[in-house]
N, C-alpha and C positions, 0 to 999 in steps of 0.2 A: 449524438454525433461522436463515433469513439474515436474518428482521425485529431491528428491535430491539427491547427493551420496558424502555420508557420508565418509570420508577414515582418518585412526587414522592412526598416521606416529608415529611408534618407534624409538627410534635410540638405539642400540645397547650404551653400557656404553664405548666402545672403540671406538666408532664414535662419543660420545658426549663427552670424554674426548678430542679428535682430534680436533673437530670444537671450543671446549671451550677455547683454548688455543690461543687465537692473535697471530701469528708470530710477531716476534719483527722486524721492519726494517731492509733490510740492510741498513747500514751506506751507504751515497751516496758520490759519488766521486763529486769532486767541478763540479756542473754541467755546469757552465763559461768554456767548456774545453778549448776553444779557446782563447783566451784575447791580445787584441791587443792596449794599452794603452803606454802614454809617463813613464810607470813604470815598463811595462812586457810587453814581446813580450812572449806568449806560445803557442804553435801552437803542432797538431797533429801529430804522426808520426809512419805509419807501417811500417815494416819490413817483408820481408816472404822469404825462402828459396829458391832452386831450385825446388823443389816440388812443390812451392804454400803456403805452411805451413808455419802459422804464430809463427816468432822466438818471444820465452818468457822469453829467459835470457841473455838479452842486458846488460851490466856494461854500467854508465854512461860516463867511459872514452875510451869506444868502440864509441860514436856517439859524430859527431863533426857538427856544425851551423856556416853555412857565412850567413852575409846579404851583399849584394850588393859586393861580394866577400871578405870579412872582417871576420877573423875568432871571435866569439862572444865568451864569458867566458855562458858556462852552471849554472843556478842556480836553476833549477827544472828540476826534471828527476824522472819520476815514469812512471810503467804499470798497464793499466786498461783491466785487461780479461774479457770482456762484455760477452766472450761466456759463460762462466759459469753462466753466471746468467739466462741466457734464455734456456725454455723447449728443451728437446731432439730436434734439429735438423732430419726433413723429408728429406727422401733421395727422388731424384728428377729423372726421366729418367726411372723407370722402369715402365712397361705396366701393367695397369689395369688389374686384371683377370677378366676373362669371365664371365656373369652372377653375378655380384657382387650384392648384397642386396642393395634396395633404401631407402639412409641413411637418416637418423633424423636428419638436421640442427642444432647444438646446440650453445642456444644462446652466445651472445657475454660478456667478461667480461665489468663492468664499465670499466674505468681505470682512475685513479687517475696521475697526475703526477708521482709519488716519483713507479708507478709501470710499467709505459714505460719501453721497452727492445731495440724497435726500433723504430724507426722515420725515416717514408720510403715515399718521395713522388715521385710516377713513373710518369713519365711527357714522353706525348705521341705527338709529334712533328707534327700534322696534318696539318700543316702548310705546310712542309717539306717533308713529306713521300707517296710515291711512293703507288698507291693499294696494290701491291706485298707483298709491306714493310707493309702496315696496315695491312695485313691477319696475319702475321706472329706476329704480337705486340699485335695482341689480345688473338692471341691465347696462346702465352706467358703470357699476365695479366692473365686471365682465371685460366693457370692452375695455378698460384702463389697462387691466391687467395683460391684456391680451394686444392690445396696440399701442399707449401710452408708458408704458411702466417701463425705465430704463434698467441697465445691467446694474450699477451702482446705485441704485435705489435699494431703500431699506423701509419694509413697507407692513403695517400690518393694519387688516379688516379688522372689527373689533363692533357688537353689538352691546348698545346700555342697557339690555334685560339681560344677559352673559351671564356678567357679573365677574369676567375675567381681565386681569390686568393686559394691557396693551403688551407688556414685555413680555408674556407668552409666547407672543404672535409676531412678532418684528419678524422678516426673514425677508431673503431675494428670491427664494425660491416662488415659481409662481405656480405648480403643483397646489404646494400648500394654500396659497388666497383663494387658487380657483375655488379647493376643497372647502373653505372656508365661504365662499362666496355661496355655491352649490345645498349649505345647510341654513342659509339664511332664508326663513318663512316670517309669513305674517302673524302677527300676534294678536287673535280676535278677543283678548283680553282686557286690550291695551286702551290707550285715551283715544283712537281714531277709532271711525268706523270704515264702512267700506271704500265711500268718498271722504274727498277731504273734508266737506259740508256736510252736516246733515238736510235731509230733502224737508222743505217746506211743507207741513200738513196740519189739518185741525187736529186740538189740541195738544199739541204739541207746541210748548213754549220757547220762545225765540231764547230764553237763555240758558235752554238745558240741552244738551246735545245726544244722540241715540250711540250704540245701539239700547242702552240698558233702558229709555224711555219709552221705545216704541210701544204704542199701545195703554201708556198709563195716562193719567190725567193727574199736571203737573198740580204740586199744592207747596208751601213753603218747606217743609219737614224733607219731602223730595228734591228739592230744588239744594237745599243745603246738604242733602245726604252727596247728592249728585256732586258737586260745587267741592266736598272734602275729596272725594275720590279724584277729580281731576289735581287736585291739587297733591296727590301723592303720587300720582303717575309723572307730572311735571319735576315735582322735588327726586324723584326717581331717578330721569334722567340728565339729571344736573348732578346726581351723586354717583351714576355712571361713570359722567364725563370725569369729574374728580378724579374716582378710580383706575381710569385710564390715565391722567396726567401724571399721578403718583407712578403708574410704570414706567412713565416717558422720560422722569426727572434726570434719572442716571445716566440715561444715553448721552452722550456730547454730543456739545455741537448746536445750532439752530434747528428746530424741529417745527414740523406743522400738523395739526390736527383739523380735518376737512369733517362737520358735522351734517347729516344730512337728514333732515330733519321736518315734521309740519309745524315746528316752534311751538313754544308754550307762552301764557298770561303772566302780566305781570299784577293784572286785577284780581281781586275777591271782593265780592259782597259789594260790590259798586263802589272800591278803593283800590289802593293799591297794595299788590300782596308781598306784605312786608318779607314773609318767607324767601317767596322766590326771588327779589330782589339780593336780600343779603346773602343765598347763598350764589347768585350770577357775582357779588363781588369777591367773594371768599376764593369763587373758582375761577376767575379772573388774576387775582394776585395770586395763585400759586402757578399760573399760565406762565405770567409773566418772570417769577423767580425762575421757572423752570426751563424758558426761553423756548419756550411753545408758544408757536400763534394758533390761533383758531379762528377757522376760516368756514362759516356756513351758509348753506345751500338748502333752499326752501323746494322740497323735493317734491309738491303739488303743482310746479310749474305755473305757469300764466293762467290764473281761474277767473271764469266768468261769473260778476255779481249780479246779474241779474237773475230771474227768472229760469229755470231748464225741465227739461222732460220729467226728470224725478218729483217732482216738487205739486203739489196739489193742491191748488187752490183754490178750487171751485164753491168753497162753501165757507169762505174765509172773506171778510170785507177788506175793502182798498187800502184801511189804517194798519191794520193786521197784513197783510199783505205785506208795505212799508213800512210798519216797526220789523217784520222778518227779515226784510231784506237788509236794513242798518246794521241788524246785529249780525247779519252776515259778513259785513265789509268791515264792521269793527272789531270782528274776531280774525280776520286776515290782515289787519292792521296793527291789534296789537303784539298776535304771532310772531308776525315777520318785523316787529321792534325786538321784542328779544332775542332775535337773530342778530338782529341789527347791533345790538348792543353791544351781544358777547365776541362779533367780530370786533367792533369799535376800539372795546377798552386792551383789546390783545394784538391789535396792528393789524389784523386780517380782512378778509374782502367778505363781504356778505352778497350774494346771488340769490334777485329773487324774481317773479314774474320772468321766468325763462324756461321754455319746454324742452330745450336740449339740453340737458344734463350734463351731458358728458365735454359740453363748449364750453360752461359754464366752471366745469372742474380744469379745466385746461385753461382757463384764463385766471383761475385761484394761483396755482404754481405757478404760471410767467409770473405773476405779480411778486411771490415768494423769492423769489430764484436768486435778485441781487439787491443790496440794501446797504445804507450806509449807518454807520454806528455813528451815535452822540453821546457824549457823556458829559456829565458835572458833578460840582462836590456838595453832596447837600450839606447843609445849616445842622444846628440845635435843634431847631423846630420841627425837623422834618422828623425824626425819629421820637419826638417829646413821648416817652412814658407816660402822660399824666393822664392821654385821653387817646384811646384806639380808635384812628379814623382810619379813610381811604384818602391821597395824596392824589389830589388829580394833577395830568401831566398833558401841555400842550403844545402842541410843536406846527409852527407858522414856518412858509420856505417863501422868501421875498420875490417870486416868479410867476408871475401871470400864468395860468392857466394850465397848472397842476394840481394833482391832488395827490394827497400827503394821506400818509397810514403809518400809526404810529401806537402805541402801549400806554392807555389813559391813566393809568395811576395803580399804586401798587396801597396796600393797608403798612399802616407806621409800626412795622416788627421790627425791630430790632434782630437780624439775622447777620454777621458778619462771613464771611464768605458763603451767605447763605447756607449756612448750617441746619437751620430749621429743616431744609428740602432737599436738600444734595448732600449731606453728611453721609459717610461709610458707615455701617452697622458696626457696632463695636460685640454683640454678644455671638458666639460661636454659632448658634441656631440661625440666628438674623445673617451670619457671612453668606454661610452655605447653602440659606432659600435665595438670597440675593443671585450667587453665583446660577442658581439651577434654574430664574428662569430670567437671567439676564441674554439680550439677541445676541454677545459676541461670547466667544471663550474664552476666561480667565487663563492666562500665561504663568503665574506665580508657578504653577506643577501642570507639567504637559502630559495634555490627560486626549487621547485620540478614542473618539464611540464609533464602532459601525455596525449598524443593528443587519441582520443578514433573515430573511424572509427565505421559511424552508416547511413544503408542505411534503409528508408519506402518508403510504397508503395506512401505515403502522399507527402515527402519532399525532396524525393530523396536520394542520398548520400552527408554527408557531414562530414568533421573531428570538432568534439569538443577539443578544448584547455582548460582544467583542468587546472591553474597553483595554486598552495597553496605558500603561502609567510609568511614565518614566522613573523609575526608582532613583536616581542619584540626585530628583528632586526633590525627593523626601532627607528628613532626617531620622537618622540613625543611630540609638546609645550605646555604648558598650554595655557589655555583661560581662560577668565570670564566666572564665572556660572559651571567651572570643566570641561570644553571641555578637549579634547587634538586633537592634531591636526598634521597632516603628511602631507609631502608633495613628490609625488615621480613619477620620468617617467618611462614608460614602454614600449617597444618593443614588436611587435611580429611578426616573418615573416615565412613564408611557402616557402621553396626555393625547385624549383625542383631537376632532377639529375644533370642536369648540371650547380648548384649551383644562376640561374636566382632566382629573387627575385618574386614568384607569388602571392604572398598579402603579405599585412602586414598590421598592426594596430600601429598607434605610440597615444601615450596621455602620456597626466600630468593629475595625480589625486590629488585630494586633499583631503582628510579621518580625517572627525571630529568626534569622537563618547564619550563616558565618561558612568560612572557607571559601571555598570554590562555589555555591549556592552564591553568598553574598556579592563575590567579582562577579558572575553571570546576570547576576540583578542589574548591580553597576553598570555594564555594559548594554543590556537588551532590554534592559526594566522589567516588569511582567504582565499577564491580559489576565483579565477577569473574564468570565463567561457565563451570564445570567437568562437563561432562558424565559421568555412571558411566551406563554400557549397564549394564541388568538383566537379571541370571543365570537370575535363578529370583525367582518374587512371593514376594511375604511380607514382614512391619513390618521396616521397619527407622527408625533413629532419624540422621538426620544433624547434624554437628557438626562446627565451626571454629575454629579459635582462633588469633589474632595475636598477634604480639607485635614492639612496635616496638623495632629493633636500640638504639638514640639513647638514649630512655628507660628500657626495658621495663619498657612500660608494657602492659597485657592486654586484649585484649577477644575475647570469643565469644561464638557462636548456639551453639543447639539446636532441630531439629523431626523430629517424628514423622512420617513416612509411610508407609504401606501399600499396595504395589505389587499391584493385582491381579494374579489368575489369569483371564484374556483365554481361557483355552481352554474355562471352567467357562460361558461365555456368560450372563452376570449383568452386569447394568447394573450399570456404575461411572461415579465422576464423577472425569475428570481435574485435572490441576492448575489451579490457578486463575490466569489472567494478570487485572491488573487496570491501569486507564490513567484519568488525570485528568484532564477537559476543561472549561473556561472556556466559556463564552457568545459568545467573541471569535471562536473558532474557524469556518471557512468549511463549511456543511454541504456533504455531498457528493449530494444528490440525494435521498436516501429519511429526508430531515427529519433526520439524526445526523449529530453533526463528524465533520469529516475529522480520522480517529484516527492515519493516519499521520505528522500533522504530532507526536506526543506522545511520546517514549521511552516504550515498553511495557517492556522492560527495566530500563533506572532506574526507572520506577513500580510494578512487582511487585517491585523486590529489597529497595526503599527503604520505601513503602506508607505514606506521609502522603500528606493531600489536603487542602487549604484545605475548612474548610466551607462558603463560596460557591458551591462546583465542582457538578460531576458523576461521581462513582464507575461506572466502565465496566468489566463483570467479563466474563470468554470464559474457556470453558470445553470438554472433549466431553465426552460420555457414550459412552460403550464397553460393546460386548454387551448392548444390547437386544433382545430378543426380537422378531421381527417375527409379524404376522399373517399369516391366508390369502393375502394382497395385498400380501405383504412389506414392509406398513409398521408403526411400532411405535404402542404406545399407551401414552405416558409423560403425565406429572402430572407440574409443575414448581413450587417456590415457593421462595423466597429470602427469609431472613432477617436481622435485624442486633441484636446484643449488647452489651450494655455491662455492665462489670461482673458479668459470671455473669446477666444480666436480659434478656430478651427486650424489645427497646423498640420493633419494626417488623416485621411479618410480611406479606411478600403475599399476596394471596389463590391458593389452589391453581388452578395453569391447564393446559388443553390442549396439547401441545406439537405443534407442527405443522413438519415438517421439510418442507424448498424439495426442490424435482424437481433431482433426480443427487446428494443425497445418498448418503454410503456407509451404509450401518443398522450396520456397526460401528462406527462412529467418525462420530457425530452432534455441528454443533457445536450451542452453545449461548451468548447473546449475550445483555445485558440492561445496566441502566443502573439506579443510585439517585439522583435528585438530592433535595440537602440545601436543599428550599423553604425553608425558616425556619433554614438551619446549625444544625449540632451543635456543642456545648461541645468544646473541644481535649479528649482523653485517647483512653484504648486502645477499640477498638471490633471487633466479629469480623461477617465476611460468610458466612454457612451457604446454601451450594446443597443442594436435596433434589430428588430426582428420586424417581417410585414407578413401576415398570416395569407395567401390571393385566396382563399378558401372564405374569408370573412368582409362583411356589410362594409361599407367602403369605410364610414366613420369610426370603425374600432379593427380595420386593417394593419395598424403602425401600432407600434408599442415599444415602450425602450427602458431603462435602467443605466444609471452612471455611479463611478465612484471616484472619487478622487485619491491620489496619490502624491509620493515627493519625491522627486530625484533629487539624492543627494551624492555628493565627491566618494 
């Protein structure tokens, strides 16, 4: 499309008072809600009715705290109604109408710490679950994502065969969960088999479970081989979950971890399996330092112990029959206790015997949402060095006819500001992987990524890494002759969906410049440009991180992007270049500035624009379908965001492509200018292309980027 299209954005004086106006913070609640130190024991604590409904007018002399049965003196006691602060609540369970219009993806907020609402990582036990069980947990993530998952939600899917840390994955984007959702399969390696049960048949002993038995004749040497391997799939994913709470430590704030899972034993050998045991406490008290609840969800739903179709037992006698069936109901008894437990000792809700899933997730977060803080001063005793216990903790609300969820007991570590679990990295290596895969971006050095998706016929597909670095962030030393001189590491890694590392560049630069070079710096910073050629389409998430030698001091991006499949011929929209033009600027002929007088470069890495200016966006669309006449028939329109809000939409137009375009690689050209300017803050550009040439479900396609108007 070689025209350009022009579009002047007013804003009504009641929309530019509205957006001119910053909201002033809320005041944040001490975001430490948990604190488990030799000066304050403070620990979470809800409350909810016989309804379910969370009680809001607790007196502090209504709730009373034992630790290790000892009643404790209260010296903090406040309510935090989290629900209020987050968007209306979607109601869950009712049916799609018919024919419903195919909706516009709208993009994702940043989010800033201080504007989290939730902090949700759903952790999907592959390790552990049954096919059955995996049909049913996807189809639950799915629809969260896609009907429950609010704007200020900070959320990340995360499987314990992975083997990847939850802070990979935290993001609002919900591209990426989908993506993430999308590569979640069954794992026929694992401790389930296809059911959650194995089927009842001769020889087949009730205390060995298939697949790996079918067809053998149990004898001890089996039964024990069998009995080890369950027992490393179980310790498995309890060292999962660890690994995921270790990325969750650093986040602020109150967090929740939703397990969805067929539970594991806490028996062996016809005891108790000391293993699993000690490590459900171990990953309980780093729960609770790290002010993570864990909240699970027995994903086999309501299962019948009797007798069913699978099951054969026509050559099997009545006592056999009835020892089968026991050990059936006391392996779903003692499953769904270690669920029970690991929500128990961490304040969470455990959901079991229930076939909706997704009611079941939705009644986890009400319950999460508002909570009141207790705290007291522990003793001597509580911390005593001489013998490493677990501290149980019990919390009594003097009011008929609620029920209380609370954080059973933490191990006697001595950690004062919990250092053990939330201490900063202190070695240069440990800042810099911190920063690269921590969900927000480090501010010490502003550091702006925007990776730009660009396929030729020449060079194939490949993503360009923009990064712009604010130079007057860095520091700088004198030299002889007037140099000045930096010195600084940088990161860069391309991680797929399931958070694997698929390149990366790592270097130490070292930046000598002086004169006019160094004022230039000082003023505009400068962008790095790192191309990765793409292997294979599919999400990936790219990420940065600096760190100045001088200070080290931190700063990094994160973005999402999603590499089409170019052979699937489905309209896509590439990366977005964007360019800034003044009114001063000499037009070139067809009424639009001359845009090469402009760094395109420094203004898509960077992405402030004065609000006097002109916003100039270039973009292609790839794989549109062409007609009889080999031309395509695309719909275009272009939108702009503020704050999660639609404040500017153009009208849907025609797209008419110039003679000797290629129909694969169509460009696309357009222009916002800011008639009345916009207020300085974050604001996002949405391209939408709809192909009418293509299947109704891959007709819409879009790309956004975000931008800053600044003074």
């Amino acid at each position: 499309m070689k025209r350009f299209l022009l579009v002047l954005l007013f804003l009504s004086a009641g929309c530019l008072g509205a957006f001119s106006q910053t909201p002033a913070p809320t005041p944040e609640e001490d975001r430490d809600v948990v604190k488990i130190t030799t000066n304050l024991i403070q620990l979470d604590v809800t409350v909810t009715d016989s309804s379910g409904r969370i009680v809001t007018d607790l007196k502090p002399e209504e709730i009373e705290i034992y630790e290790n049965k000892k009643k404790q003196e209260i010296t903090n006691f406040s309510f935090i109604n989290a629900e209020s602060k987050t968007v209306e609540r979607q109601l869950v369970g009712k049916a799609a109408p018919k024919n419903k219009p195919l909706m516009i993806p709208q993009p994702p907020l940043k989010l800033r710490p201080e504007q989290v609402r939730r902090t949700l990582a759903l952790v999907v036990d592959d390790i552990g679950l049954s096919f059955e069980s995996m049909n049913a947990v996807i189809k639950t993530l799915r629809k969260f994502v896609d009907e429950q998952m609010q704007p200020n939600d900070l959320v990340a899917i995360v499987r314990t065969a992975s083997g990847v840390g939850a802070s990979q994955q935290f993001t609002s984007d919900k591209r990426q969960l989908l993506a993430v959702i999308n590569r979640i399969k069954w794992y026929p390696g694992g401790k389930a088999g296809v059911t959650a049960f194995a089927a009842i048949a001769p020889g087949i002993s009730k205390n060995i479970r298939p697949p790996s038995m079918i067809g053998k004749q149990p004898d001890e040497d089996v039964k024990e081989a069998e009995d080890e391997r369950q027992n490393r799939f179980q310790l498995g994913t309890i060292s999962g979950i660890n690994y995921i709470l270790k990325g969750m430590r650093r986040i602020p704030g109150r967090k929740s971890l939703v397990l969805f899972s067929d539970g594991f034993g806490f028996q062996r050998d016809g005891g108790v399996n000391s293993d699993v045991v000690t490590s459900l406490r171990e990953l309980a008290d780093l729960a609770n330092r790290s002010a993570v609840i864990i909240s699970t969800l027995d994903a086999r739903g309501l299962q019948p112990l009797g007798l069913t179709a699978e099951d054969s037992v026509g050559e099997m006698s009545i006592q056999e029959v009835q020892s089968n069936l026991r050990a059936r109901s006391t392996e779903l008894f003692v499953t769904q206790g270690s669920l029970d437990f690991l929500a128990k000792v961490t304040g969470g809700v455990s959901i079991k015997n229930r076939n909706d899933l997704t009611l079941g997730l939705e009644r986890i977060l009400y319950n999460q949402a508002s909570y009141y803080l207790v705290g007291y001063q522990p003793d001597e005793k509580t911390f005593d060095p001489a013998k490493l216990r677990f501290n149980w903790i019990d919390v009594k609300v003097n009011r008929p006819g609620v029920r209380v969820s609370f954080r059973s007991g933490f191990i006697n570590r001595r950690d004062t500001n919990n250092e053990g679990f939330a201490a900063k990295p202190f070695t240069p290596k440990a800042q810099i992987f911190e920063a690269l895969l921590s969900p927000f971006s480090a501010g010490e050095i502003t550091v702006n990524l925007t990776p730009i998706f660009t396929d030729t016929e020449r060079q194939g597909s490949y993503l360009s890494s923009l990064i712009h670095v604010k130079a007057s962030d860095l520091k700088f030393t004198d030299e002889p002759d007037g140099w000045k001189k930096s010195v600084f590491n940088i990161v860069v890694a391309a991680m797929g969906a399931d958070g694997t590392v698929v390149d990366s560049v790592s270097r130490e630069q070292v930046m000598r410049v002086k004169g006019p070079t160094y004022e230039r710096l000082m003023r505009d910073g400068f962008v790095y440009t790192i191309p990765f050629p793409v292997k294979k389409p599919g999400p990936y998430q790219m990420r940065v991180a600096l760190r100045d030698g001088a200070t080290a001091k931190i700063g990094s991006a994160n973005q999402f992007v999603d590499v089409p499949d170019l052979s699937k011929e489905r309209v896509t929209v590439g990366g977005i270049i964007l360019q800034n033009v003044d009114d001063k600027q000499q037009n070139t002929g067809d009424g639009m500035p001359d845009l090469s007088q402009t760094d395109y470069i420094q203004n898509t890495a960077l992405r402030q624009f004065r609000s006097d200016s002109a916003l100039f966006y270039n973009t292609t669309f790839y794989g549109a379908k062409p007609d009889a006449g080999k031309r395509p028939q695309l719909k275009t329109q272009v939108k702009i965001y503020r704050d999660g809000k639609e404040i500017f939409a153009e009208p849907e137009t025609d797209y008419i492509p110039a003679a000797g375009d290629d129909i694969k690689r169509l460009p696309f050209r357009g222009a916002v200018r800011f008639a009345n300017g916009l207020p300085p803050g974050q604001y996002i550009l949405q391209i939408i292309v709809s192909d009418l040439l293509a299947k109704e479900k891959y007709r819409i396609q879009n790309a956004w980027t975000d931008f800053e108007i600044v003074q």
